[in-house]
N, C-alpha and C positions, 0 to 999 in steps of 0.2 A: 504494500500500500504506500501509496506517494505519500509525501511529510505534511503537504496540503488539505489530503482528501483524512489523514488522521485527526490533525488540526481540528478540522469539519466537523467528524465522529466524534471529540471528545468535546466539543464546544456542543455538540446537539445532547450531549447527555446532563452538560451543566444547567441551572435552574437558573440563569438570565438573571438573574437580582441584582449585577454588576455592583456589588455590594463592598467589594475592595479589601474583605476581609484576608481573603486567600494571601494579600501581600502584593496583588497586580491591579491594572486600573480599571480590570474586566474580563469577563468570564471567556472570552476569546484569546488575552493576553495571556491567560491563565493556561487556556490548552495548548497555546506557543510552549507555552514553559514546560509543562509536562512532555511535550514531544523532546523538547532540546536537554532536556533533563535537567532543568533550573528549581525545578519543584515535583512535590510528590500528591500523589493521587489524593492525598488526606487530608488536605488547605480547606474546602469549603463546604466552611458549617452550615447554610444554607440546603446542600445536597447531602447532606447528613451522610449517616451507612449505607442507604441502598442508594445515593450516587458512586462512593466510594464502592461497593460490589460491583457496578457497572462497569466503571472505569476499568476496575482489573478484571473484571469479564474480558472488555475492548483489548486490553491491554498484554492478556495472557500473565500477568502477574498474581500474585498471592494479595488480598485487601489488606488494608493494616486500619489499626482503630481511627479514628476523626483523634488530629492533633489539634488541644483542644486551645494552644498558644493562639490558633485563629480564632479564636471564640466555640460556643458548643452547640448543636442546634434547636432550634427550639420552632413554633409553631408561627408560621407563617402570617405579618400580620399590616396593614396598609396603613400610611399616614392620615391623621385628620387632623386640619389646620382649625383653631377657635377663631373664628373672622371676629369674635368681639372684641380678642384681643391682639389681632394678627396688625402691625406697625405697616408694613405694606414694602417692607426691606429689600425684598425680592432676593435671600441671601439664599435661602431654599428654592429657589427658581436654578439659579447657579449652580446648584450643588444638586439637585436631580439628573441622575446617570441617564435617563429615557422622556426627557420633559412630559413628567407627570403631573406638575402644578402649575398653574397658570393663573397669570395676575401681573398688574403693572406697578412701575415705583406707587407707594404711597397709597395705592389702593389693595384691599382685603383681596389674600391668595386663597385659591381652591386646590386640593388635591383631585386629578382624574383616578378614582379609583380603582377602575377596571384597568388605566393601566399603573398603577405603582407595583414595583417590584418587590416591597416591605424593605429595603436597602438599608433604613434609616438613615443615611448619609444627610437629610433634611433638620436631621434633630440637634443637631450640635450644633450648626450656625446660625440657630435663630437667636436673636438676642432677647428675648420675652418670653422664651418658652411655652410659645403657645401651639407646638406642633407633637401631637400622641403618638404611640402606638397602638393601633386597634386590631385585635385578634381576628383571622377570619373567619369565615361561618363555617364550621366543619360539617359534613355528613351527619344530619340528626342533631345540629347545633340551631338555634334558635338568633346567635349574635348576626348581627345585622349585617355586618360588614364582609361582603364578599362579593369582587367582582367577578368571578368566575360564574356567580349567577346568569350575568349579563352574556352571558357564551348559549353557544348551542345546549341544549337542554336534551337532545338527541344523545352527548357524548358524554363518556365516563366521565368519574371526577378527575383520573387522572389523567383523558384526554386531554380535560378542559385546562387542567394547570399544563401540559405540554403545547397547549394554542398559544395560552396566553404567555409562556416563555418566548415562542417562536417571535410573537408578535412584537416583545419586549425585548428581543433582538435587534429585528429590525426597527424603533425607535430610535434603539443604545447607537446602531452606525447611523441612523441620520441625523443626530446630534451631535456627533463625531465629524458627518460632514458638514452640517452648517455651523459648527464652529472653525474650522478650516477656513470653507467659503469669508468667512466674517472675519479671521483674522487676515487674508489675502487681501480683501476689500480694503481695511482698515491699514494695512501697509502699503498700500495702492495710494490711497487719500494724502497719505503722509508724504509719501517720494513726489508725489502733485505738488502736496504744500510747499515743500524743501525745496522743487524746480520751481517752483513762483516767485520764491524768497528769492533762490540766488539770482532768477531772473531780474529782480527789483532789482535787488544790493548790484548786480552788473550793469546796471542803465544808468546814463548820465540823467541830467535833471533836463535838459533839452528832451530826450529820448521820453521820458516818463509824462512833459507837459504836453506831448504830440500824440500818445495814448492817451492821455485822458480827455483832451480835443477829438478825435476821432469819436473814443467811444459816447462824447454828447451826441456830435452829428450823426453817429449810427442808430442809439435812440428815441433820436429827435426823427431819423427817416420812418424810422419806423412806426412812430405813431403817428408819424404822417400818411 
């Protein structure tokens, strides 16, 4: 098997939470490392034992217990933000691995619940702490909170958390790419600004009074 297409397989067994526990910035990082041998099957508390059995299913390897240095696992659970008390910081916008919350400066954030990964990565940079942990609704659970509801109603429940990984994948790289796209843009603007400057700071004072003659009579034609 190509080093790509493993890559692939042990990124499709990981639970998408890009939760940053394992040590890497996301659960695709994460299967790099395992292929290249930077890390061991037993980083993500999130995929608990029966990811860890998988892995070394894939893997042809012996499981080893969840090392519990990454935290230990526990029950799957979505953020809720208190809008009565939510400052409008947007620090938790920034720090969603799959933009699950949405909201602008100074106005109350909402988390999309169907897609939070439960990552908690939201929970530390708010400064008012007004952002929970809410448990999800298990099988014969009554708590409210589960977007897996919101899924096909046709499919298991463990279909359903494998959609919503999928789905929570694909988020995780398009946030990856419009952060890219944005930092290009934003370096784009700059090297603009920088060739305008020097353009000034290089023009005599003749050269500069001739530009700004022009550009009256250009929008002088023009709303003519």
């Amino acid at each position: 098997m190509s080093r790509d297409l493993l890559i692939a397989d042990i990124d499709a067994i990981l639970p998408q939470t890009q939760c940053r526990q394992c040590g890497f910035s996301g659960c695709e990082p994460y299967a790099t490392a395992i292929v290249e041998g930077r890390a061991n099957i037993n980083q993500c508390p999130p995929g608990g034992e029966r990811g860890i059995h998988k892995l070394a299913e894939l893997l042809g390897v012996k499981p080893l217990p969840l090392d519990t240095r990454h935290g230990v696992a526990k029950p799957k659970a979505v953020a809720v933000i208190d809008e009565q008390v939510c400052i409008g910081c947007t620090l938790c916008v920034l720090a969603c691995p799959v933009d699950a919350i949405v909201g602008a400066a100074k106005q109350m954030h909402t988390v999309l619940a169907a897609e939070c990964t439960g990552c908690e990565l939201c929970v530390a940079p708010c400064p008012v702490d007004c952002i929970k942990m809410i448990p999800l609704k298990q099988p014969g659970s009554s708590i409210w909170a589960d977007p897996y509801a919101l899924l096909d109603d046709s499919l298991t429940y463990e279909d359903q958390k494998r959609k919503a990984a999928d789905r929570a994948r694909v988020r995780y790289r398009f946030r990856l790419k419009r952060l890219e796209r944005e930092k290009q843009e934003q370096e784009e603007r700059l090297a603009q600004k920088n060739g305008v400057v020097k353009s000034v700071n290089g023009s005599s004072n003749g050269d500069l009074k001739k530009a700004a003659i022009q550009a009256v009579l250009e929008r002088a034609k023009a709303d003519g």
